[in-house]
N, CA, C and O atoms as a GROMACS GRO file, in nm:
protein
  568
    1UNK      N    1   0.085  -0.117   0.000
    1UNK     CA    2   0.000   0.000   0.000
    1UNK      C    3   0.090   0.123   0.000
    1UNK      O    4   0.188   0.112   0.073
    2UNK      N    5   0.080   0.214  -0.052
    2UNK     CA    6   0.124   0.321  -0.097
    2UNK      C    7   0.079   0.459   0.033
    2UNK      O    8  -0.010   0.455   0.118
    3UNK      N    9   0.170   0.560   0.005
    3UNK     CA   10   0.117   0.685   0.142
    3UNK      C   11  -0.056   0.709   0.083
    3UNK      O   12  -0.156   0.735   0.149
    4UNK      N   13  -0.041   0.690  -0.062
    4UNK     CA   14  -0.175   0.795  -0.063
    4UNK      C   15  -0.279   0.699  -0.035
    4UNK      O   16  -0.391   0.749  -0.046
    5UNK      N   17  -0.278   0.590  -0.005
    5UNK     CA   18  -0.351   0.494   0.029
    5UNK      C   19  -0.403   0.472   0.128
    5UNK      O   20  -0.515   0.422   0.138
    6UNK      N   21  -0.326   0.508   0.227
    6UNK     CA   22  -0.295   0.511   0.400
    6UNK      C   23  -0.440   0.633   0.439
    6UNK      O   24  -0.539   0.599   0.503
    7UNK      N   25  -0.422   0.741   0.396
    7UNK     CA   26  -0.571   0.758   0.433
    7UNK      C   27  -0.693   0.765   0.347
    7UNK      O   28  -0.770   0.860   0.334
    8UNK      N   29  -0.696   0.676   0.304
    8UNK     CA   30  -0.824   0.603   0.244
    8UNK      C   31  -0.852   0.509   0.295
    8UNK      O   32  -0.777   0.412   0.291
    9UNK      N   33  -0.981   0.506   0.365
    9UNK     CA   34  -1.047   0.433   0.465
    9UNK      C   35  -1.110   0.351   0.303
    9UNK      O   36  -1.047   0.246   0.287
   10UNK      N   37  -1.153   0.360   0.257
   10UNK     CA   38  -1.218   0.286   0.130
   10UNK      C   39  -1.114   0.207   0.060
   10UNK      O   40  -1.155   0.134  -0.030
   11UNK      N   41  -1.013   0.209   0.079
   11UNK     CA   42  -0.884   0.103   0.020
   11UNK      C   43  -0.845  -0.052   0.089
   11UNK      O   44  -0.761  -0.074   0.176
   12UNK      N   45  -0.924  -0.139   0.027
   12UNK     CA   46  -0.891  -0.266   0.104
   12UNK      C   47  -0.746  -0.337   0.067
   12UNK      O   48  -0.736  -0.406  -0.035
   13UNK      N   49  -0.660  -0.320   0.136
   13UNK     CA   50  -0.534  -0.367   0.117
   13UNK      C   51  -0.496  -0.530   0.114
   13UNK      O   52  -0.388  -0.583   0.088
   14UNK      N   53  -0.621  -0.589   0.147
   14UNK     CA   54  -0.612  -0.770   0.160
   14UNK      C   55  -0.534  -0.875   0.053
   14UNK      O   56  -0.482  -0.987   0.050
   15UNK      N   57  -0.568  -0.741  -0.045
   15UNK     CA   58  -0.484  -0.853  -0.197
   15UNK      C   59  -0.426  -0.754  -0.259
   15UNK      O   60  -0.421  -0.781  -0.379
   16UNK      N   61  -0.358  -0.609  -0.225
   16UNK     CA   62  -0.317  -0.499  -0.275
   16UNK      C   63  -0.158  -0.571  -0.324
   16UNK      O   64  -0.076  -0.634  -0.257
   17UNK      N   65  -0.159  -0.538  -0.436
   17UNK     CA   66   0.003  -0.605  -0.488
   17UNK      C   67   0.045  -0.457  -0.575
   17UNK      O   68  -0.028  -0.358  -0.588
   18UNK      N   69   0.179  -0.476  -0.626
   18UNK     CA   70   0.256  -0.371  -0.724
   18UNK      C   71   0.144  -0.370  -0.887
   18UNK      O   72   0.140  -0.277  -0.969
   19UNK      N   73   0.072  -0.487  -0.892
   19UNK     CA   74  -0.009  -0.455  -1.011
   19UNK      C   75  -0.106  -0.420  -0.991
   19UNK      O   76  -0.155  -0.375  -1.095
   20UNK      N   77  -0.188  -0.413  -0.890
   20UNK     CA   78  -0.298  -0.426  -0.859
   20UNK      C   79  -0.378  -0.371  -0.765
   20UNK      O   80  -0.378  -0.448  -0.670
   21UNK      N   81  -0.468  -0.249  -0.737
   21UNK     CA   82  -0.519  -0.166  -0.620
   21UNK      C   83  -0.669  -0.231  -0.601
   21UNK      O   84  -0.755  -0.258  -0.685
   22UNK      N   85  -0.666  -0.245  -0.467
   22UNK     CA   86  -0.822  -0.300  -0.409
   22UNK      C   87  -0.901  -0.178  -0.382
   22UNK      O   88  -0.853  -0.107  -0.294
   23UNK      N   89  -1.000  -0.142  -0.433
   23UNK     CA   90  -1.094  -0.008  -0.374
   23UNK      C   91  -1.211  -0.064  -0.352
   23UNK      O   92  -1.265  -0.093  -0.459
   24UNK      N   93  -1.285  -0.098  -0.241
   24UNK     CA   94  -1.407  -0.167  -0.188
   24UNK      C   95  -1.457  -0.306  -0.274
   24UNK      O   96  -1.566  -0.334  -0.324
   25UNK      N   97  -1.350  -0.368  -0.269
   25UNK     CA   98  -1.334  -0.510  -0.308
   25UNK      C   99  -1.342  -0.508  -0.438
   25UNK      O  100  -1.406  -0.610  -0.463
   26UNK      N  101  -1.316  -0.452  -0.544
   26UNK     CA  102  -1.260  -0.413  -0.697
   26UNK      C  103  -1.122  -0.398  -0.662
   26UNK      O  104  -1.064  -0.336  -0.573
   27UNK      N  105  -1.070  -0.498  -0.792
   27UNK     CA  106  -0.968  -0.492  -0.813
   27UNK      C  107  -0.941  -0.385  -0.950
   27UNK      O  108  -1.003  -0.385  -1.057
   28UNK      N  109  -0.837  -0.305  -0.911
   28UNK     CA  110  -0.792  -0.178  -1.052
   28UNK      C  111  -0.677  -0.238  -1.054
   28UNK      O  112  -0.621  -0.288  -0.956
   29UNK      N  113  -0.624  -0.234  -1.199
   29UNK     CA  114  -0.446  -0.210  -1.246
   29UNK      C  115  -0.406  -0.065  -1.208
   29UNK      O  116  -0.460   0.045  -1.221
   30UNK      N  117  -0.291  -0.109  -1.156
   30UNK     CA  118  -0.198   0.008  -1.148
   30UNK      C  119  -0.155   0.099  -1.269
   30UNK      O  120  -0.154   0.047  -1.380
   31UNK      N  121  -0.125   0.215  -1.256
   31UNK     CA  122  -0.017   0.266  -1.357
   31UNK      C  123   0.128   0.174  -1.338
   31UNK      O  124   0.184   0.123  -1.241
   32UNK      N  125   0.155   0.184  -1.484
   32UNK     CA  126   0.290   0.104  -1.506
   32UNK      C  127   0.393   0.192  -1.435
   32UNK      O  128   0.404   0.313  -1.458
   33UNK      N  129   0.449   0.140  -1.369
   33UNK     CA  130   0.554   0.202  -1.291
   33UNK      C  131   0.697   0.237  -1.319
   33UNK      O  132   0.777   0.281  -1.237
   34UNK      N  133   0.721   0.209  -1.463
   34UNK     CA  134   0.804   0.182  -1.528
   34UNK      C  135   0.821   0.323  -1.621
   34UNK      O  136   0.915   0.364  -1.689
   35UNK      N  137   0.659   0.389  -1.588
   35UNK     CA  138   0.664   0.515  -1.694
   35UNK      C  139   0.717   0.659  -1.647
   35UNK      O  140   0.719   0.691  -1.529
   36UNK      N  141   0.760   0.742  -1.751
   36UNK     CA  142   0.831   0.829  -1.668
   36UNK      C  143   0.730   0.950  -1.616
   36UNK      O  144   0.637   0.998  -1.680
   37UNK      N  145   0.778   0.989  -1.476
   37UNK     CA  146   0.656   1.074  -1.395
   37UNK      C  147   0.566   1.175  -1.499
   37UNK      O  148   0.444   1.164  -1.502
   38UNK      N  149   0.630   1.263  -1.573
   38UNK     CA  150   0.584   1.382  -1.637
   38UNK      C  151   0.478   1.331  -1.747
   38UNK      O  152   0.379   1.396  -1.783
   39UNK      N  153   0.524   1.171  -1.808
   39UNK     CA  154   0.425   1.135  -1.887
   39UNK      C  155   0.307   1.043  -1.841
   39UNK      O  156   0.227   0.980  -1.910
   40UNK      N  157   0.322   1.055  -1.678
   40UNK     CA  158   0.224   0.960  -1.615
   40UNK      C  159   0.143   1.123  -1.589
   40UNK      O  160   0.046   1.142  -1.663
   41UNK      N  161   0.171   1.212  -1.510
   41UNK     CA  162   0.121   1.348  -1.532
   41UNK      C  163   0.014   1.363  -1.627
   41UNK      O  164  -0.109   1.365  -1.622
   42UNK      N  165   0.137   1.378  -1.745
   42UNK     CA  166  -0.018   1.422  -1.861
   42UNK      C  167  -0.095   1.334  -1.887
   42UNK      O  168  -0.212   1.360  -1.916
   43UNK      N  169  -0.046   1.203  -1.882
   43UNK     CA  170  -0.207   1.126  -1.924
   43UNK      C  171  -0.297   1.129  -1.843
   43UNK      O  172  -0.415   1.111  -1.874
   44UNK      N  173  -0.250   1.156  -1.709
   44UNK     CA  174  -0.344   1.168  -1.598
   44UNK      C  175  -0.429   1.306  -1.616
   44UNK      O  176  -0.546   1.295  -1.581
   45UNK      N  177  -0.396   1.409  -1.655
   45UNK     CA  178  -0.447   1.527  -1.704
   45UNK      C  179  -0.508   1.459  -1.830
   45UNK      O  180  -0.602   1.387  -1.796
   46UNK      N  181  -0.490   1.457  -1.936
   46UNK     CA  182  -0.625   1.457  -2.002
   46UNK      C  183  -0.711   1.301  -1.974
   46UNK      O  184  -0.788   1.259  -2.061
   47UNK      N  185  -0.698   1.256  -1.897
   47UNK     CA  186  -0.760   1.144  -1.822
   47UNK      C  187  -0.843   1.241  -1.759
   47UNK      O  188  -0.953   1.231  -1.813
   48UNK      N  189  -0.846   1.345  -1.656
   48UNK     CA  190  -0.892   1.377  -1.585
   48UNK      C  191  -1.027   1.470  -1.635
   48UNK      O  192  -1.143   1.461  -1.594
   49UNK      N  193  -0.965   1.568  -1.746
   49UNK     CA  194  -1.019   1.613  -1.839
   49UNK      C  195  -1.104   1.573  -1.894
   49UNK      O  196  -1.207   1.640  -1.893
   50UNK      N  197  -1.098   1.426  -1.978
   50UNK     CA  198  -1.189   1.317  -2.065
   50UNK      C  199  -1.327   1.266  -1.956
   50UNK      O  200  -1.445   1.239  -1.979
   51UNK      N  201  -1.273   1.267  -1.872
   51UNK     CA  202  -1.350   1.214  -1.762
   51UNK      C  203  -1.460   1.373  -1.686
   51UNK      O  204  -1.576   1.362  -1.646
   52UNK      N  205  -1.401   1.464  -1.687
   52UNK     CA  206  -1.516   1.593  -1.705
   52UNK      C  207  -1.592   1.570  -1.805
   52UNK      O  208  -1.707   1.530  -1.785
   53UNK      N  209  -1.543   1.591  -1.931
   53UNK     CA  210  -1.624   1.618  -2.040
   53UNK      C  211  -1.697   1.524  -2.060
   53UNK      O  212  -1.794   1.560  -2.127
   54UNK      N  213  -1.698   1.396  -2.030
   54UNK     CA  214  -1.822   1.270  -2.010
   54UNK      C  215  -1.917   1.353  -1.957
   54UNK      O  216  -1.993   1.402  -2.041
   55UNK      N  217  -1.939   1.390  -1.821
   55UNK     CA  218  -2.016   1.397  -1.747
   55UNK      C  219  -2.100   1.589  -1.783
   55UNK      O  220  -2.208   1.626  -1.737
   56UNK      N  221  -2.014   1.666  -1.868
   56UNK     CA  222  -2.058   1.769  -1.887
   56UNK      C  223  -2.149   1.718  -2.053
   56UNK      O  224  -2.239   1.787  -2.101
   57UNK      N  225  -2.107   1.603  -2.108
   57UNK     CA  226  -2.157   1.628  -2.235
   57UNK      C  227  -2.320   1.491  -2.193
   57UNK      O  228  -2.426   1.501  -2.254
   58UNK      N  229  -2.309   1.444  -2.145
   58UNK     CA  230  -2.424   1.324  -2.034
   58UNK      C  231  -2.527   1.451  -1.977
   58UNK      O  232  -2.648   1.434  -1.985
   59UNK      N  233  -2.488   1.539  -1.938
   59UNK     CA  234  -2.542   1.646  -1.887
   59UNK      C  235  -2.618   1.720  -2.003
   59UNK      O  236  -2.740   1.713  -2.015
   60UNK      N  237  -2.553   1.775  -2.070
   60UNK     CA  238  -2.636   1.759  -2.173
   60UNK      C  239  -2.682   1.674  -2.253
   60UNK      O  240  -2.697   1.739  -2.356
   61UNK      N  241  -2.711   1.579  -2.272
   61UNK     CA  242  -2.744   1.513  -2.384
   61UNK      C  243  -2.715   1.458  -2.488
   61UNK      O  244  -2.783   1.389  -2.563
   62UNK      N  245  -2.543   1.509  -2.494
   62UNK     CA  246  -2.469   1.465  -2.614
   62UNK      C  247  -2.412   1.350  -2.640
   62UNK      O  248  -2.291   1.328  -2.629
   63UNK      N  249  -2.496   1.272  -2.674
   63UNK     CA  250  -2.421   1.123  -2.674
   63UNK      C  251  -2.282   1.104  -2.790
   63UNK      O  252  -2.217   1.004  -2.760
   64UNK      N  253  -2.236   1.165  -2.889
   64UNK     CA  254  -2.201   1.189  -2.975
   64UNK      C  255  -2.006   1.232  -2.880
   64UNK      O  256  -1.900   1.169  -2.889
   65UNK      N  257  -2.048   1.392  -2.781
   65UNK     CA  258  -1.950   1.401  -2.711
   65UNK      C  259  -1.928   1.273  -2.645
   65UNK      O  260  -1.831   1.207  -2.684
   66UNK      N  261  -2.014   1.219  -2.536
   66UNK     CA  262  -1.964   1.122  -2.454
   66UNK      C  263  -1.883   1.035  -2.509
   66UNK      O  264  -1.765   1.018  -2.477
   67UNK      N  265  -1.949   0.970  -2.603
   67UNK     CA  266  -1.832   0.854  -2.675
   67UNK      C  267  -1.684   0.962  -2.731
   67UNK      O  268  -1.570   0.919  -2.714
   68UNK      N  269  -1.695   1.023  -2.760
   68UNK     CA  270  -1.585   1.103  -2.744
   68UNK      C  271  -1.479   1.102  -2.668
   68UNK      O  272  -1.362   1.069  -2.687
   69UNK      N  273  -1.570   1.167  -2.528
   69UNK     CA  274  -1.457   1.169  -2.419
   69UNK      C  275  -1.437   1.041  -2.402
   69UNK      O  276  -1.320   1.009  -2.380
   70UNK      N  277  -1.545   0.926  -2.408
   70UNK     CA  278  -1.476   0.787  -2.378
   70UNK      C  279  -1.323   0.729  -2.423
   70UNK      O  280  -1.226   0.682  -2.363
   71UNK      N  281  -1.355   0.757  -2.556
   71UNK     CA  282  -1.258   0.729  -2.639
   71UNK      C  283  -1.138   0.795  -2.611
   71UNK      O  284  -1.036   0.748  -2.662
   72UNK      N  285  -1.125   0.934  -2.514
   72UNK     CA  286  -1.016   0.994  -2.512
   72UNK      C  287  -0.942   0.874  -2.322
   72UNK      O  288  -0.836   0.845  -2.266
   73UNK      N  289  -1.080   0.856  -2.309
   73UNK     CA  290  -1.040   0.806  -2.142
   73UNK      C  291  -0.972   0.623  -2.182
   73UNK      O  292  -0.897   0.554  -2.112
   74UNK      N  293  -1.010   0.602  -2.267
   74UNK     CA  294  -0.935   0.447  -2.344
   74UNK      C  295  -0.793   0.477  -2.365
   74UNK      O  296  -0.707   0.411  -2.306
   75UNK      N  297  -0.763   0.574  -2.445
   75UNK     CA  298  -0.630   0.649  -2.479
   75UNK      C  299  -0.549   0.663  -2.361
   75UNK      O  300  -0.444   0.599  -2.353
   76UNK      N  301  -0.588   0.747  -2.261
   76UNK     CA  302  -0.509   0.808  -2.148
   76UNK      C  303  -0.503   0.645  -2.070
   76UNK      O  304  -0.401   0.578  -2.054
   77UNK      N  305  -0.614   0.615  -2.037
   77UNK     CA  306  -0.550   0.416  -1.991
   77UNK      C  307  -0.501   0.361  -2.070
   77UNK      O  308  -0.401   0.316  -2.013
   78UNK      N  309  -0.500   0.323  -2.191
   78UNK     CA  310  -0.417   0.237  -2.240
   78UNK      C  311  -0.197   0.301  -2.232
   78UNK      O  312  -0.086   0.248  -2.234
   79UNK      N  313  -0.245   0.408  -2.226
   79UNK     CA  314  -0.137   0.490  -2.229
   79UNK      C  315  -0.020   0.458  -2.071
   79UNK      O  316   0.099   0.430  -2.056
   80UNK      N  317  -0.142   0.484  -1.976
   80UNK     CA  318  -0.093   0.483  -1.850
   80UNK      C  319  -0.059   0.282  -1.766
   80UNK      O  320  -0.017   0.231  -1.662
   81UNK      N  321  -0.125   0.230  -1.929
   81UNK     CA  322  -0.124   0.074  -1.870
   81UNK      C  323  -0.234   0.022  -1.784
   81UNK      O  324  -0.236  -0.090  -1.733
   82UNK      N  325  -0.302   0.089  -1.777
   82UNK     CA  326  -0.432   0.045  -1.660
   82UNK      C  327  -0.526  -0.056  -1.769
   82UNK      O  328  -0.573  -0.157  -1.716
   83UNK      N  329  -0.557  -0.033  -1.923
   83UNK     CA  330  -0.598  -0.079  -1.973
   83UNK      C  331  -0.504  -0.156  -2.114
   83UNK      O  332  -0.404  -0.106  -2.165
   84UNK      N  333  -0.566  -0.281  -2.153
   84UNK     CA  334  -0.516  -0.332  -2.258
   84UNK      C  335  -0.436  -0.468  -2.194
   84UNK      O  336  -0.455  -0.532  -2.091
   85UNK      N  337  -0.343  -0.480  -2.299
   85UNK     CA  338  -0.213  -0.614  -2.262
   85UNK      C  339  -0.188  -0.610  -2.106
   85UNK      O  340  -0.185  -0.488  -2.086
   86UNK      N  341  -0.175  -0.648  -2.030
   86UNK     CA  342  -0.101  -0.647  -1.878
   86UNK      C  343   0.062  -0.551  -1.886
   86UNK      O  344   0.139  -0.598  -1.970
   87UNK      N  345   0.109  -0.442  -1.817
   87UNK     CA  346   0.210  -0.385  -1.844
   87UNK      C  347   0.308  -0.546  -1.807
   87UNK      O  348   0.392  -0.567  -1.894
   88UNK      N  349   0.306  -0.622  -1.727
   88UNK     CA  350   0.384  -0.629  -1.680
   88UNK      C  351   0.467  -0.797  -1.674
   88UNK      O  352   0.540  -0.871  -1.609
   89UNK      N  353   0.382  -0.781  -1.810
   89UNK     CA  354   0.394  -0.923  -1.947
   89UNK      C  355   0.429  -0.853  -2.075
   89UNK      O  356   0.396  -0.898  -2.185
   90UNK      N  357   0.499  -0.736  -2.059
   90UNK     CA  358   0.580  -0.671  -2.187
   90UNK      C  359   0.680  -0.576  -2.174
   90UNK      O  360   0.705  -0.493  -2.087
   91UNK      N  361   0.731  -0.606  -2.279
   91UNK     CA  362   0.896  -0.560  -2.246
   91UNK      C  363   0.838  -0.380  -2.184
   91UNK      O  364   0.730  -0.321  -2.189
   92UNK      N  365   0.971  -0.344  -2.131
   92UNK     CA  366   0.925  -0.224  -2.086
   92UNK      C  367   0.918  -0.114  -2.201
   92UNK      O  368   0.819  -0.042  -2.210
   93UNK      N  369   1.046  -0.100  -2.306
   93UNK     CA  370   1.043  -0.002  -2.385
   93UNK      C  371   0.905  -0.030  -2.494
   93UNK      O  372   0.875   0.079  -2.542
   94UNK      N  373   0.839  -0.111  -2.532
   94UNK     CA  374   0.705  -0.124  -2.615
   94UNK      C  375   0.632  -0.063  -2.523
   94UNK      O  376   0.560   0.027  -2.566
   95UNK      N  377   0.626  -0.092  -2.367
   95UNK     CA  378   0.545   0.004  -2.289
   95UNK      C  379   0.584   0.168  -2.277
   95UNK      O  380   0.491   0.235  -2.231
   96UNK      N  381   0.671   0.222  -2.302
   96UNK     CA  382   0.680   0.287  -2.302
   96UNK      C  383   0.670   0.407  -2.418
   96UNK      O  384   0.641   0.527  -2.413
   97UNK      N  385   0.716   0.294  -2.548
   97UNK     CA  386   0.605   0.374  -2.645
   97UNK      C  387   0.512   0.351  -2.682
   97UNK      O  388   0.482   0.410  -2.786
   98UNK      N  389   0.412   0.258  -2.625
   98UNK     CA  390   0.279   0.310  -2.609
   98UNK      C  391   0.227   0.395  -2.542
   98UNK      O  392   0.119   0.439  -2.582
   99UNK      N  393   0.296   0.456  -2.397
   99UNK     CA  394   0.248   0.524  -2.326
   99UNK      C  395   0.289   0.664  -2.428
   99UNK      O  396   0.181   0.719  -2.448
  100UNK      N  397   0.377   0.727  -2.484
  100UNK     CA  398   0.421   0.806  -2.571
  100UNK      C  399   0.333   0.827  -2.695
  100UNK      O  400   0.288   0.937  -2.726
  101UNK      N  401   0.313   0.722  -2.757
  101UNK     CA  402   0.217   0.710  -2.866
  101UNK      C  403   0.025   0.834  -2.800
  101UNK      O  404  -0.024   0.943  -2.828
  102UNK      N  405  -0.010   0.699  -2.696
  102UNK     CA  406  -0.143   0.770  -2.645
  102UNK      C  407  -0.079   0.926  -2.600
  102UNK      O  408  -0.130   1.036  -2.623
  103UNK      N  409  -0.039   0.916  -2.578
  103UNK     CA  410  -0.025   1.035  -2.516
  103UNK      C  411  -0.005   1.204  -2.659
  103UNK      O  412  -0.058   1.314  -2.647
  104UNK      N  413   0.078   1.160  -2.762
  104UNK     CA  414   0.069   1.196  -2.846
  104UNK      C  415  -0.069   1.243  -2.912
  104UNK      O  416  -0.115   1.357  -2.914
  105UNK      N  417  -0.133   1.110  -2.973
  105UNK     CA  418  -0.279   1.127  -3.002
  105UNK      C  419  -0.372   1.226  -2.952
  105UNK      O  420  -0.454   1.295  -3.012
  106UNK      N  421  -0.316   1.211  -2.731
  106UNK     CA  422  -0.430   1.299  -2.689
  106UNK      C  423  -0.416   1.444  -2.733
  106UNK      O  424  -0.500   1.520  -2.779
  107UNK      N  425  -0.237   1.470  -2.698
  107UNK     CA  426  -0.236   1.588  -2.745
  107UNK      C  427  -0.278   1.609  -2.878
  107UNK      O  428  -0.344   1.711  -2.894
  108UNK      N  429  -0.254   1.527  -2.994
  108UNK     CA  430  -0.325   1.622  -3.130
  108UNK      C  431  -0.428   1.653  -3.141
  108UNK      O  432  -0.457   1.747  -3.215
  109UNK      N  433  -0.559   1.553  -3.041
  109UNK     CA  434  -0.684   1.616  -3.054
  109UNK      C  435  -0.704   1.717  -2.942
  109UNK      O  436  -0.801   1.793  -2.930
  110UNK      N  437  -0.636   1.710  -2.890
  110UNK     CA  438  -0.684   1.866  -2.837
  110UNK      C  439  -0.649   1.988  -2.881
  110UNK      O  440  -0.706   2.094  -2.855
  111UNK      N  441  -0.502   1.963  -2.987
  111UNK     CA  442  -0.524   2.095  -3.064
  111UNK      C  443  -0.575   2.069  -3.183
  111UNK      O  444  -0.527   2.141  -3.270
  112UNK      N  445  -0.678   1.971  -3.230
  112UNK     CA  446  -0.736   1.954  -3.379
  112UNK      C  447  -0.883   2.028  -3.290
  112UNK      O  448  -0.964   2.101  -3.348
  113UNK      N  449  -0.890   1.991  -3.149
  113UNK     CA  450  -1.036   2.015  -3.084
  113UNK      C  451  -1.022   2.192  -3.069
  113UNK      O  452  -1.119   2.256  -3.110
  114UNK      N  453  -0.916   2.261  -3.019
  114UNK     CA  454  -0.889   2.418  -3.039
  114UNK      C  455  -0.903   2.456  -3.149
  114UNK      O  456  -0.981   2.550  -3.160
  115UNK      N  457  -0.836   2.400  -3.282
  115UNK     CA  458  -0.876   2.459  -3.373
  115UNK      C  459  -1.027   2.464  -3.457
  115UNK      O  460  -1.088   2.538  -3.534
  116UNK      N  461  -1.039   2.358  -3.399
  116UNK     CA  462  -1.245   2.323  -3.426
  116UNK      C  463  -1.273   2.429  -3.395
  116UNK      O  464  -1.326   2.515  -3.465
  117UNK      N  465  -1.245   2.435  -3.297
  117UNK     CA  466  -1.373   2.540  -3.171
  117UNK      C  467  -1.346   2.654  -3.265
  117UNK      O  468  -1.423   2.626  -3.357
  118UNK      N  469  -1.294   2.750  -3.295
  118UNK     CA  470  -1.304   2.902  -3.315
  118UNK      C  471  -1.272   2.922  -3.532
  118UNK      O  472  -1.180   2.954  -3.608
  119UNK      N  473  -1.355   2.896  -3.537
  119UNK     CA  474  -1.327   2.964  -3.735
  119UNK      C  475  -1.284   3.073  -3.753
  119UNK      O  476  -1.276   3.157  -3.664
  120UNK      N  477  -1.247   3.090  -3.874
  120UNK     CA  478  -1.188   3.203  -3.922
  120UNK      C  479  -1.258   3.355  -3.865
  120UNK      O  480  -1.193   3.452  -3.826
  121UNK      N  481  -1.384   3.346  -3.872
  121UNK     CA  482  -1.433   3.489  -3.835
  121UNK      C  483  -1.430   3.513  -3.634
  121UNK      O  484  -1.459   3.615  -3.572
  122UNK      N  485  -1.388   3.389  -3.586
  122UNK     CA  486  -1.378   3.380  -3.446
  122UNK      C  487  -1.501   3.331  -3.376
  122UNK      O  488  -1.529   3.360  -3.260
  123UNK      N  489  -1.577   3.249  -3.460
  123UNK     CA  490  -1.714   3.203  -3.421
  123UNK      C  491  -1.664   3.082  -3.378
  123UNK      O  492  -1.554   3.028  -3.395
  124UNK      N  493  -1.787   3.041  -3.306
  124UNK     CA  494  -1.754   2.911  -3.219
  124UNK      C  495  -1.785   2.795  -3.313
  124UNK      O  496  -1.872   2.816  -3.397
  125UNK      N  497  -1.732   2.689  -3.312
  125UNK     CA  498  -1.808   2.558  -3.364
  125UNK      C  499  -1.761   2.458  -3.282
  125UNK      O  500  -1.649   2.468  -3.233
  126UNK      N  501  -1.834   2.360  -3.259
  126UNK     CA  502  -1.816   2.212  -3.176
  126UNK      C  503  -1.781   2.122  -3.298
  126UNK      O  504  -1.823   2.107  -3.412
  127UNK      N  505  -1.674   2.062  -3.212
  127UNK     CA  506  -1.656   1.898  -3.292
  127UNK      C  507  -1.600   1.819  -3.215
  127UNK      O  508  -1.491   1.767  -3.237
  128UNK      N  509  -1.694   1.797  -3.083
  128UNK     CA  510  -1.652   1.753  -2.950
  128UNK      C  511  -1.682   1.560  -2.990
  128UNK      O  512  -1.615   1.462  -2.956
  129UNK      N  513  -1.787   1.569  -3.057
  129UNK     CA  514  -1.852   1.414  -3.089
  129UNK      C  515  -1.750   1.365  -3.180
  129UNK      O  516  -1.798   1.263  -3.231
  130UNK      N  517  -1.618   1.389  -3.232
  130UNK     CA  518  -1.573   1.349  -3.359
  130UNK      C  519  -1.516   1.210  -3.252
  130UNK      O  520  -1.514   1.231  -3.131
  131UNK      N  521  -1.471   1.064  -3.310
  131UNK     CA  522  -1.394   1.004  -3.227
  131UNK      C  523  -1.243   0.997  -3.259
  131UNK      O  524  -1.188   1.051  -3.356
  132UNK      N  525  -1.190   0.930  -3.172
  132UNK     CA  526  -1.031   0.965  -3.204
  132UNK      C  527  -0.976   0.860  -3.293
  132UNK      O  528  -1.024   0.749  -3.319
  133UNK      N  529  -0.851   0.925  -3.343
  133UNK     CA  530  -0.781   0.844  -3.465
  133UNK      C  531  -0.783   0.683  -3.387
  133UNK      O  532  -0.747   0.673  -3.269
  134UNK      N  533  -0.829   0.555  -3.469
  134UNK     CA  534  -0.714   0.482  -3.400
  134UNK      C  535  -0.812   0.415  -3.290
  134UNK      O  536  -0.775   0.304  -3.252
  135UNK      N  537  -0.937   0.471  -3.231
  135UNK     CA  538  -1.017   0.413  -3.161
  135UNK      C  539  -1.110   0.304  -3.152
  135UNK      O  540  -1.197   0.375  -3.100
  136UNK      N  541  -1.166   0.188  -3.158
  136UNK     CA  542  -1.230   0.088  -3.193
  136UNK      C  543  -1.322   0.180  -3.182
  136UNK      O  544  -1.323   0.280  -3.110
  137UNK      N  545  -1.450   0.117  -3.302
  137UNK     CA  546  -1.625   0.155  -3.275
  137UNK      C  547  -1.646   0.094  -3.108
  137UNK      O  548  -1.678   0.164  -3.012
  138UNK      N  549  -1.618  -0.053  -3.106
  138UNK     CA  550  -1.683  -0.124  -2.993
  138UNK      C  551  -1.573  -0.183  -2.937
  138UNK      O  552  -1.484  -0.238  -3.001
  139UNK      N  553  -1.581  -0.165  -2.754
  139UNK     CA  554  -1.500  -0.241  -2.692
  139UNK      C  555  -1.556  -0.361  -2.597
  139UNK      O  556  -1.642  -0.306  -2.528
  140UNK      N  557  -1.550  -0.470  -2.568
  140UNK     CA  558  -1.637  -0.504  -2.464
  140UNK      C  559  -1.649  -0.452  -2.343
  140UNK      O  560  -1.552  -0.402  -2.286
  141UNK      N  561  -1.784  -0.460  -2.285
  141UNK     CA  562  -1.727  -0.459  -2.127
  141UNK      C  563  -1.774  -0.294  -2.088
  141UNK      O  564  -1.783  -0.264  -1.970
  142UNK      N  565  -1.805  -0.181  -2.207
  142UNK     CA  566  -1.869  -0.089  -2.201
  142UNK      C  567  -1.997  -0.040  -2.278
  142UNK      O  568  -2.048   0.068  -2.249
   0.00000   0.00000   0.00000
């Protein structure tokens, strides 16, 4: 168990391993530990981000955004290793440019998503629903 763990009364430590976090008897994958801090950072930022804009575009109605942000929150996990192959049944440098790769992607759509937003005359337009390069239509399990 980790410090930030220690006060989380909601963290069951019974089967807590280096791959693996218990949060009220769910088991989560870890971030790969192997990745370097600044790029565990940003995926965690637009992780964090992707994970607003779900709940602001659900809020409204936009099913179009949501799968959107989904698709950006697949990216930032597969990136960070929480999702996909097991980090820790692959060599480290393939993990590491995958985590580089997602991370890449997120950044281009967020400046393909800036340049959406504002046209030439400085008017607004959305193209929050577009999905990302590279994303399956369907994953199981969501």
């Amino acid at each position: 168990m980790n410090r930030s763990d220690e006060a989380r009364p909601d963290v069951d430590d019974t089967e807590d391993d280096d791959r693996y976090l218990v949060i009220r008897g769910r088991r989560w994958r870890r971030t790969d530990p192997a990745l370097d801090a600044d790029v565990v950072r940003a995926l965690k930022s637009h992780l964090g981000r992707a994970r607003s804009q779900i709940g602001r575009a659900g809020h409204d109605d936009d099913p179009a955004s949501v799968r959107s942000a989904r698709d950006r929150v697949q990216l930032a996990k597969e990136g960070l290793g929480e999702r996909g192959p097991a980090w820790w049944e692959r060599p480290e440098d393939e993990r590491r440019r995958q985590a580089a790769d997602r991370l890449a992607r997120l950044e281009r759509l967020d400046a393909s998503a800036r340049d959406a937003d504002t046209d030439d005359d400085g008017g607004e337009q959305s193209h929050h629903g577009e999905r990302p390069e590279g994303v399956d239509e369907e994953r199981p399990g969501e």
